[in-house]
C-alpha positions in Angstrom: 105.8 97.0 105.0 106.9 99.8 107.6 108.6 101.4 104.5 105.5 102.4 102.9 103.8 104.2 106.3 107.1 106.4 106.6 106.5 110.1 105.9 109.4 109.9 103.1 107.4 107.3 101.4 106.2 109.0 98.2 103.1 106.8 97.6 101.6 109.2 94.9 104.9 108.2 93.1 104.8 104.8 93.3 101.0 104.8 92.6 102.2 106.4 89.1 104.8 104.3 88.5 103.3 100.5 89.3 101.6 98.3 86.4 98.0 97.8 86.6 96.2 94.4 87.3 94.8 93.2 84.0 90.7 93.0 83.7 91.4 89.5 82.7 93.2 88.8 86.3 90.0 89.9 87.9 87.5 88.2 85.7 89.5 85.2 86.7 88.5 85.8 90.3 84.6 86.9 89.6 84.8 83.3 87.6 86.5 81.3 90.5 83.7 83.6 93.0 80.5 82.3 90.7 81.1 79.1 89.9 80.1 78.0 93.5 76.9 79.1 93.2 76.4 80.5 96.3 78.3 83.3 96.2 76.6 86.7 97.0 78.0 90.1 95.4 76.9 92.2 98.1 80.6 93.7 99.6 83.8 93.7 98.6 87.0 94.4 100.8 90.5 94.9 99.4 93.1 94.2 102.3 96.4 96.1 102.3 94.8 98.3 99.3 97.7 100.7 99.1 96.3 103.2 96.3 93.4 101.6 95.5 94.4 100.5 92.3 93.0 97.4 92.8 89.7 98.0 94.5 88.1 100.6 91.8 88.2 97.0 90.1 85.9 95.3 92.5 82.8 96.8 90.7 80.2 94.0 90.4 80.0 94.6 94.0 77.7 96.8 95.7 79.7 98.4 98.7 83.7 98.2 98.7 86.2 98.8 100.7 89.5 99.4 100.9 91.7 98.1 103.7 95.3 99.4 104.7 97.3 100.0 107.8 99.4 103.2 106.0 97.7 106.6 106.7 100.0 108.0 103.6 98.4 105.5 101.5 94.5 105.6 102.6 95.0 109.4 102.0 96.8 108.9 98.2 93.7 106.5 97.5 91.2 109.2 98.6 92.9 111.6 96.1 92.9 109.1 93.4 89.5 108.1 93.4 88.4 111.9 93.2 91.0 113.5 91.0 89.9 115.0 87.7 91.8 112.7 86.2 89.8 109.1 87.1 88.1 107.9 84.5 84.4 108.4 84.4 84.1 104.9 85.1 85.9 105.3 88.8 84.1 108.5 89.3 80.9 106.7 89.5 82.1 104.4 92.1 82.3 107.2 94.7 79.7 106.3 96.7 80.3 102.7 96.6 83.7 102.7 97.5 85.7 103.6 101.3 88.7 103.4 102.5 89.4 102.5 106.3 93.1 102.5 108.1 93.5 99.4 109.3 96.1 96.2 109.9 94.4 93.0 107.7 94.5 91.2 110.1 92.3 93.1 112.8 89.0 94.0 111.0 86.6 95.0 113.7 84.9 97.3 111.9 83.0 94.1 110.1 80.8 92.2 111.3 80.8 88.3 111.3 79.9 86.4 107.9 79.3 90.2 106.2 81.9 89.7 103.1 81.2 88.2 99.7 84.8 88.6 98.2 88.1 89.4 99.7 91.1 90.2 98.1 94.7 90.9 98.6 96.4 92.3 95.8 100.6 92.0 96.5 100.1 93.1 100.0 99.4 89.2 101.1 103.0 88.7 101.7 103.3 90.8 104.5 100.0 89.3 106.4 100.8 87.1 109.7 98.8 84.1 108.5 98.0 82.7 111.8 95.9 85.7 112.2 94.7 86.2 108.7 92.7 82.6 108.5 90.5 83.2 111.7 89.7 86.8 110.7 88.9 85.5 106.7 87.4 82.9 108.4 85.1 84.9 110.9 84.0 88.1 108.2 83.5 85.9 105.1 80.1 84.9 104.3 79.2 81.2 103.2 80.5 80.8 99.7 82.8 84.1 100.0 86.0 83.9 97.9 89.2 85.5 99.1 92.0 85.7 96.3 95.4 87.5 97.1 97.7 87.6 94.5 101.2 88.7 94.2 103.3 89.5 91.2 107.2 89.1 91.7 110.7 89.9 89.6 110.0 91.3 86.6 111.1 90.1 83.2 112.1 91.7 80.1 110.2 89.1 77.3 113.2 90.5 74.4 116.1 90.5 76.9 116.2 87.1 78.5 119.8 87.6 78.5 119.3 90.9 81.1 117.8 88.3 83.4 121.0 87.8 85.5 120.8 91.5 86.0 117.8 91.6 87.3 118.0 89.3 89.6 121.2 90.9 91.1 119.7 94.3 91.8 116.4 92.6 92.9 117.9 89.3 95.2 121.6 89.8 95.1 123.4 90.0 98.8 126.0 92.7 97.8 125.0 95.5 100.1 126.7 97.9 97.8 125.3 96.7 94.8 122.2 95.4 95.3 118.8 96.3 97.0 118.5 92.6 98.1 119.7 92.9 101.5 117.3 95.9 102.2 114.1 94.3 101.8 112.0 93.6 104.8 111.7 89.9 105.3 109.9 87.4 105.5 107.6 88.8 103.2 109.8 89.9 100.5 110.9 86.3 100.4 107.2 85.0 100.4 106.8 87.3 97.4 109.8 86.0 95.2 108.9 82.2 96.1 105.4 82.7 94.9 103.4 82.6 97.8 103.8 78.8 98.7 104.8 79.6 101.9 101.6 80.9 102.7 99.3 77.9 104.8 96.3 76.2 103.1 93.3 78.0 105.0 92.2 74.5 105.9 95.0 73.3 107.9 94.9 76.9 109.9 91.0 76.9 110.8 89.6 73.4 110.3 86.4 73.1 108.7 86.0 76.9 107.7 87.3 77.1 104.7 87.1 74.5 101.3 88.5 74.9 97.3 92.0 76.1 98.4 93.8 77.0 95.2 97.3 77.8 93.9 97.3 79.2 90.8 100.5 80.2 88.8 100.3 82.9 85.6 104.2 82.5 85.2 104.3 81.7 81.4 107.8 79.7 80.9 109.9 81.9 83.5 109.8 79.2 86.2 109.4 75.8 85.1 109.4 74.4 88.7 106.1 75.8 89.3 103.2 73.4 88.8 100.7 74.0 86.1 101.8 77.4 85.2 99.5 79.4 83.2 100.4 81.9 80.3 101.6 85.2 81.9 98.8 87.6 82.4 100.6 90.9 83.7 102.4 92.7 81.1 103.1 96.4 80.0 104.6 98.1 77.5 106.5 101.1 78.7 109.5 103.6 77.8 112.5 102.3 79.4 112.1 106.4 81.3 109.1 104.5 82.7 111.1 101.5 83.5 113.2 103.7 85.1 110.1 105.1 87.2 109.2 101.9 88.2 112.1 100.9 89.5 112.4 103.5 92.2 109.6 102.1 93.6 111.2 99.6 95.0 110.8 99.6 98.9 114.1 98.5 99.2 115.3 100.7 97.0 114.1 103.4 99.7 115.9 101.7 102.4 119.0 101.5 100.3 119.1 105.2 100.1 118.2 106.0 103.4 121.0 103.9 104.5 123.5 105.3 101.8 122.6 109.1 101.4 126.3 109.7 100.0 124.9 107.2 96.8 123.0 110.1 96.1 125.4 111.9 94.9 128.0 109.4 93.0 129.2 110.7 89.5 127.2 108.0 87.4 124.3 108.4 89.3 122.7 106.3 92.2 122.1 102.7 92.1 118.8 102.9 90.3 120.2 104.9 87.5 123.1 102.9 87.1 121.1 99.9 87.2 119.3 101.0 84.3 121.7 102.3 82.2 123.6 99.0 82.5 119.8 97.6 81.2 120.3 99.6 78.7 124.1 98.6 77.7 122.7 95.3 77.1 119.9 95.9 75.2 122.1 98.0 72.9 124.4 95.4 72.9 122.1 92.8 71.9 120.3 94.8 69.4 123.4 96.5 68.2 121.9 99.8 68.0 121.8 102.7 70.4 118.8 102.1 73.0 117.0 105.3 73.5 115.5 106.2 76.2 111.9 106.9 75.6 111.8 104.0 72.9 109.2 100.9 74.5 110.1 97.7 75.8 107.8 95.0 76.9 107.6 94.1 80.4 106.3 91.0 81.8 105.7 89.9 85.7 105.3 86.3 87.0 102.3 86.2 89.3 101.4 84.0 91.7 98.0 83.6 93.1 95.8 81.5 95.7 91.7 81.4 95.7 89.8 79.8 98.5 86.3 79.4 99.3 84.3 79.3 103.0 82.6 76.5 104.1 
């Protein structure tokens, strides 16, 4: 995660670029966070918030907050939330909503038992666990839900053939080829195994927590996966935005910063001949030249867990 607090780190950019959690991903939580019963809808804290993109979403709630230990990013969330270009929806939230700089797992600035709901919205990966449960564990009210949720390798739904492509650039081990090697670990790995490495709250802090949940909105794209729901996070984008996305990628950062004379290589740098290879073999399965600004449907496995203090 040290990628995203570097000064380099364009997190406007990659606020622009990333999909958006569905409404239907968070009623999902509210469901999982009312069906106790008990649950209050008093405050709200989004840990490792980035943006914010995720906590303008936490609006049955009556304070909210959004957590992150990257300066660049509590800053790009600040702008977001009052740029003229939030929807009048989000505006209104102002005075509800505040951002504080802050590692997840050292939340001094709330008190014991003070949350309702917690989330962490693909930032959980990175979280030192045997830290994370006694703090959940210590701010969470009785009945309090915390959900984190992480989205991993995306999928194009009409090219299952571009697959093997993907998952070079994304996990391959060529350092010359591949942004695999350049991801920070452990979490990256966390991310693309769908969170199961993650300990059940219960077996961390016994007796504080109860209703721990794995959840998996994966569709068909990996079978091993128990239960897996329909997929839930999809977008349809130009394959210009495909391309946006795709320099996103933390890795991708690291790749560059390590390889500055990529910058500069006649076909373009590894993202942009990445994509044009995407595009090769979505012309070649169509059999018509792929343009860029046409659409293609994007899809992203998502992994999520829900538990529930005792």
């Amino acid at each position: 995660m040290a990628t995203f607090g570097k000064a380099t780190f364009n997190a406007l950019s990659y606020a622009a670029s990333r999909p958006t959690y569905p409404r239907a991903l968070f009623d999902y939580v509210f469901r999982f966070h009312g069906a106790s019963g008990g649950g209050r809808w008093d405050r709200a804290v989004d840990l490792g918030c980035g943006t914010g993109q995720a906590t303008v979403e936490l609006t049955p709630f009556k304070t909210i907050v959004g957590v992150d230990p990257s300066a660049g990013m509590v800053d790009a969330a600040h702008r977001a939330l009052a740029s003229p270009d939030s929807s009048s929806n989000v505006v209104s939230e102002l005075s509800r909503i505040t951002y504080v700089q802050s590692p997840a797992e050292k939340l001094a600035f709330l008190e014991d038992g003070s949350v309702d709901l917690m989330i962490a919205a693909q930032s959980g990966h990175w979280f030192d666990w045997s830290q994370m449960w006694p703090e959940v564990a210590r701010v969470l009210r009785k009945d309090g839900t915390f959900a984190i949720w992480n989205y991993s390798e995306l999928r194009l739904a009409r090219y299952p053939t571009l697959t093997p492509l993907l998952t070079h650039f994304f996990q391959g081990t060529d350092p010359e080829t591949s942004i695999g090697p350049y991801w920070e670990q452990p979490g990256r790995s966390i991310l693309e195994r769908h969170l199961v490495a993650i300990p059940d709250a219960r077996d961390v802090v016994p007796g504080a927590f109860k209703d721990f949940t794995r959840v998996y909105f994966t569709g068909a794209y990996h079978p091993h996966l128990p239960s897996p729901h329909p997929i839930l996070m999809r977008k349809c984008m130009t394959w210009n935005d495909l391309y946006a996305y795709l320099r996103t990628a933390s890795a991708l950062h690291t790749f560059l910063e390590r390889h500055p004379q990529d910058a500069v290589h006649p076909e373009g740098d590894l993202a942009m001949r990445f994509w044009r290879a995407l595009l090769s073999g979505a012309a070649a399965q169509d059999r018509v030249v792929v343009k860029p600004e046409e659409n293609v449907e994007v899809e992203w496995p998502l992994a999520m867990i829900l538990v529930r203090k005792a």
